[in-house]
C-alpha positions in Angstrom: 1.1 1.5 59.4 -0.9 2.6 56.6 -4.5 2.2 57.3 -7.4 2.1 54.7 -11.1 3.1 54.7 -13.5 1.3 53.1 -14.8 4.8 51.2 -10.8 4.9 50.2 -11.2 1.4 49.3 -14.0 1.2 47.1 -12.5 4.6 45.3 -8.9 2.7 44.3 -10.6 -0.1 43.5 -12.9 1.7 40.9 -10.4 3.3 39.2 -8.5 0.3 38.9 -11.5 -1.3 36.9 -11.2 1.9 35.1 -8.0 1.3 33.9 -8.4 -2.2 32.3 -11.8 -0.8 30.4 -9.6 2.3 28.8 -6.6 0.1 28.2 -9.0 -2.4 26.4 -10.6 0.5 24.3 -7.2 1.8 23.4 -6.6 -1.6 22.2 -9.5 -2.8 19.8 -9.3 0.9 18.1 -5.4 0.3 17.0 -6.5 -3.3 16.7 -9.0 -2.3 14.1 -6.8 0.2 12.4 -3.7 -1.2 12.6 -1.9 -2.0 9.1 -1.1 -5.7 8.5 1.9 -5.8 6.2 2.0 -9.6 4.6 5.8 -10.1 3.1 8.8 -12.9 2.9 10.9 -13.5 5.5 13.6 -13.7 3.0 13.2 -11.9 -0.2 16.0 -13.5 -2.9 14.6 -11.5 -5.3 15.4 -7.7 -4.3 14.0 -5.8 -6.8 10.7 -7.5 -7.2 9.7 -8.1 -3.4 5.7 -9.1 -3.0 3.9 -6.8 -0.4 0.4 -7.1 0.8 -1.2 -4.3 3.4 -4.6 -4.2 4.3 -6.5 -2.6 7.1 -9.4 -4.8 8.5 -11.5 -1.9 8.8 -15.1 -0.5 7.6 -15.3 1.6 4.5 -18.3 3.6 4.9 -19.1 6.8 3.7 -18.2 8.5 6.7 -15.5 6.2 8.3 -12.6 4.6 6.3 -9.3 4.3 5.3 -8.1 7.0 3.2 -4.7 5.8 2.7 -1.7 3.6 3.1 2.2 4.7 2.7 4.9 2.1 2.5 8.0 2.9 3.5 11.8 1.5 4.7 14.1 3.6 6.3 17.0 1.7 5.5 17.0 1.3 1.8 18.6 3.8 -0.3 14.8 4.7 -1.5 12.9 4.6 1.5 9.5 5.8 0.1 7.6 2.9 -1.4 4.7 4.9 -2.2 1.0 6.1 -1.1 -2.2 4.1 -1.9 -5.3 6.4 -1.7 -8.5 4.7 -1.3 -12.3 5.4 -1.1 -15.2 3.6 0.4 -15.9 2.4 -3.0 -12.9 0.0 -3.0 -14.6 -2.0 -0.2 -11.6 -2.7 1.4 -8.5 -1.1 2.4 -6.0 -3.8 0.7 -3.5 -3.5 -2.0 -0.4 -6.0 -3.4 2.6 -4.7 -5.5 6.1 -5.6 -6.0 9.0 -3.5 -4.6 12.3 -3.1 -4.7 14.5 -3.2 -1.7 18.0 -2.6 -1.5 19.1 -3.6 2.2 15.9 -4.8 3.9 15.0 -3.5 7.4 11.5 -2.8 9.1 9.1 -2.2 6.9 6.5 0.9 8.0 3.1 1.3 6.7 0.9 4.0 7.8 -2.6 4.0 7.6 -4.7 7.3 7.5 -8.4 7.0 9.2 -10.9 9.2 8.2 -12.2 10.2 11.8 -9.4 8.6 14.1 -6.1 9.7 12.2 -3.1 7.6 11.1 -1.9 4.4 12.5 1.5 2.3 12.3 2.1 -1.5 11.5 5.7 -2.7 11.0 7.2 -5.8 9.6 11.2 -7.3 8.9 12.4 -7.9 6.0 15.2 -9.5 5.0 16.9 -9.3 1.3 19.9 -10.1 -0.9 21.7 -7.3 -1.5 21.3 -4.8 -4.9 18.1 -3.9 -5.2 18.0 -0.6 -5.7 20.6 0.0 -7.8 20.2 0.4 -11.8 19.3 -2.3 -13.4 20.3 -3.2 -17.8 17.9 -1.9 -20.0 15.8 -4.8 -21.3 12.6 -3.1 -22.5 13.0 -0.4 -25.2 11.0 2.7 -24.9 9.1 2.2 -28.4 7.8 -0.8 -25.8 6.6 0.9 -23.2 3.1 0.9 -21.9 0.2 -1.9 -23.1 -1.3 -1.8 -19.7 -3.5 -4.9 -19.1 -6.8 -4.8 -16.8 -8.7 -8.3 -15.4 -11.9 -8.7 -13.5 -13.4 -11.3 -12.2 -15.7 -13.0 -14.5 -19.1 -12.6 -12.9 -19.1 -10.9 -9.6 -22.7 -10.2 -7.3 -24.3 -6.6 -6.6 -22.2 -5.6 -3.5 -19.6 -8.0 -3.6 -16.1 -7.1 -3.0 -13.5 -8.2 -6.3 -10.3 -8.2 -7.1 -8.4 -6.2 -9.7 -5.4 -7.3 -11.3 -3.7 -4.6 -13.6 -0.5 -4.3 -15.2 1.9 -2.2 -17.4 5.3 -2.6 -19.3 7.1 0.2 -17.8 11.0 0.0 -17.0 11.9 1.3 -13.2 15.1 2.6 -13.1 16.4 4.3 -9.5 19.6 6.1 -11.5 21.7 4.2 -8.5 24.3 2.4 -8.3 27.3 1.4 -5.8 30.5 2.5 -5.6 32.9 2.4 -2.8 30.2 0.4 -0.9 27.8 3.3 -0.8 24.3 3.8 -3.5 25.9 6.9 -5.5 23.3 8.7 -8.3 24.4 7.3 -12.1 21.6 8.5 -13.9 18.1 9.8 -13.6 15.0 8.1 -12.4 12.6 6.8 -14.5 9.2 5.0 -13.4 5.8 4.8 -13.4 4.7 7.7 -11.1 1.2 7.5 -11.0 -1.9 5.1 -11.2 -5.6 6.0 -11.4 -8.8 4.3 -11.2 -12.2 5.6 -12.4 -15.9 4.1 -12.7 -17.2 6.0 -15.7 -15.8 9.4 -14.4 -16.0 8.3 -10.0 -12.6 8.5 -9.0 -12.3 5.0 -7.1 -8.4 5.2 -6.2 -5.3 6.9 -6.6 -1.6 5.1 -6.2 1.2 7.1 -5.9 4.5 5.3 -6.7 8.2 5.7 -6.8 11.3 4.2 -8.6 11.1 1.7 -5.7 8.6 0.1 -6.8 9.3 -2.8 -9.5 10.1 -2.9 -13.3 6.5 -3.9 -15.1 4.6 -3.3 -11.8 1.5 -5.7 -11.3 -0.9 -4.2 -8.9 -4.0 -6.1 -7.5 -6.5 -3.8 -4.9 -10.2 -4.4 -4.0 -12.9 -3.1 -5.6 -16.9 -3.3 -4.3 -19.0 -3.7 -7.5 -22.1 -1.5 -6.5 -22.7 -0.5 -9.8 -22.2 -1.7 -14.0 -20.0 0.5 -16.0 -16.7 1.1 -17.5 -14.0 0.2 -15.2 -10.4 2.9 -16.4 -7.0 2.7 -15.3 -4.8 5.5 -16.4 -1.2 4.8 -16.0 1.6 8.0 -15.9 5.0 7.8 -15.6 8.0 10.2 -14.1 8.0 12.0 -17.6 4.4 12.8 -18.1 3.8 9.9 -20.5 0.2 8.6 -20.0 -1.4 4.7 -21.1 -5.1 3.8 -20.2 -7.1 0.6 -20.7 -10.9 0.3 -19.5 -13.1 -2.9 -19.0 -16.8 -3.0 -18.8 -17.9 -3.6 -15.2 -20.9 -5.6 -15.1 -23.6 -6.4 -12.1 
């Protein structure tokens, strides 16, 4: 028989009420850092699937999310793109449309300033073909006219919406044959989006030909200051559209 002290006793039990408190610590970090991916549960629309991320998290100077990637292993572009953030956004949150050609767990991964990178996951479920090429149905003499909005008043400190937009075609250069996504042409989309205050670099998204034709994109911003809101837009050949909006607090 196996016989106990009470010194031996009072030990084990400590470090089993050690284990609960380190468990429970573990557990409200990833809890605060942990992306939350908001999407359909069936998306009949493949090439223009909605996504929302966000990270309920602080966005001080020195602690915040720096960024968010969105990817799915399973589609034929698996790289959705990278959403770069500062503490001047407020909030760690974007919404875009993608494309998806097979659905699958979606993986977003987002970067802490002090406590590293973090993983939220989410299924999604699509009709098939989206990712392959789609007709031409926007000329290139088109192209561009971005569009910015803002909320009509907003309050010194208060965290805002942005809605932005651009006429841009989004072109993977896929297609099937055989039952497999084969390369029929080059990809052409836009690549790049930044956001400035006057010259303050707020954001930066970094997109691929997965994301949609004519790509709406809303993110947070916190309105600390008045002054000329700019969103430049660049595509995969270098091409470059800007619009600005006066920002007013």
């Amino acid at each position: 028989m196996i016989q106990f002290s009470r010194r031996n006793f009072l030990v084990g039990t400590g470090l089993a009420l050690l284990v609960p408190k380190s468990v429970s610590a573990q557990s409200s970090l990833e809890g605060e850092h942990q992306p939350r991916l908001d999407l359909p549960i069936l998306a009949e629309e493949p090439a223009v699937v909605p996504v929302q991320v966000s990270v309920n998290h602080p966005m001080e100077p020195d602690h915040f999310i720096k960024s968010i990637e969105i990817s799915l292993d399973t589609d034929p572009v698996p790289y959705k793109g990278k959403f770069a953030f500062t503490p001047a956004n407020g909030r760690a949150w974007v919404a875009f449309q993608m494309r998806s050609g097979a659905g699958g767990v979606v993986r977003a991964v987002a970067e802490c300033s002090r406590h590293g990178r973090f993983v939220g996951t989410k299924e999604l479920r699509v009709v098939e073909g989206g990712c392959t090429t789609a007709p031409d149905k926007l000329g290139r003499e088109r192209l561009g006219n971005p569009m910015l909005r803002l909320p009509r008043s907003m309050k010194a400190g208060e965290i805002v919406e942005v809605r932005t937009k651009v006429d841009h075609n989004s072109y993977t250069g896929l297609t099937v044959k055989g039952g497999k996504f084969v390369r029929e042409a080059a990809e052409f989309y836009v690549k790049q989006m930044l956001v400035y205050l006057d010259d303050q670099k707020i954001s930066e998204f970094q997109m691929t030909s997965a994301v949609s034709p004519n790509p709406l994109i809303r993110f947070s911003l916190k309105a600390t200051r008045s002054g000329a809101l700019r969103i430049v837009f660049v595509n995969s050949e270098g091409q470059r559209w800007e619009v600005s909006q006066p920002l007013r607090v």
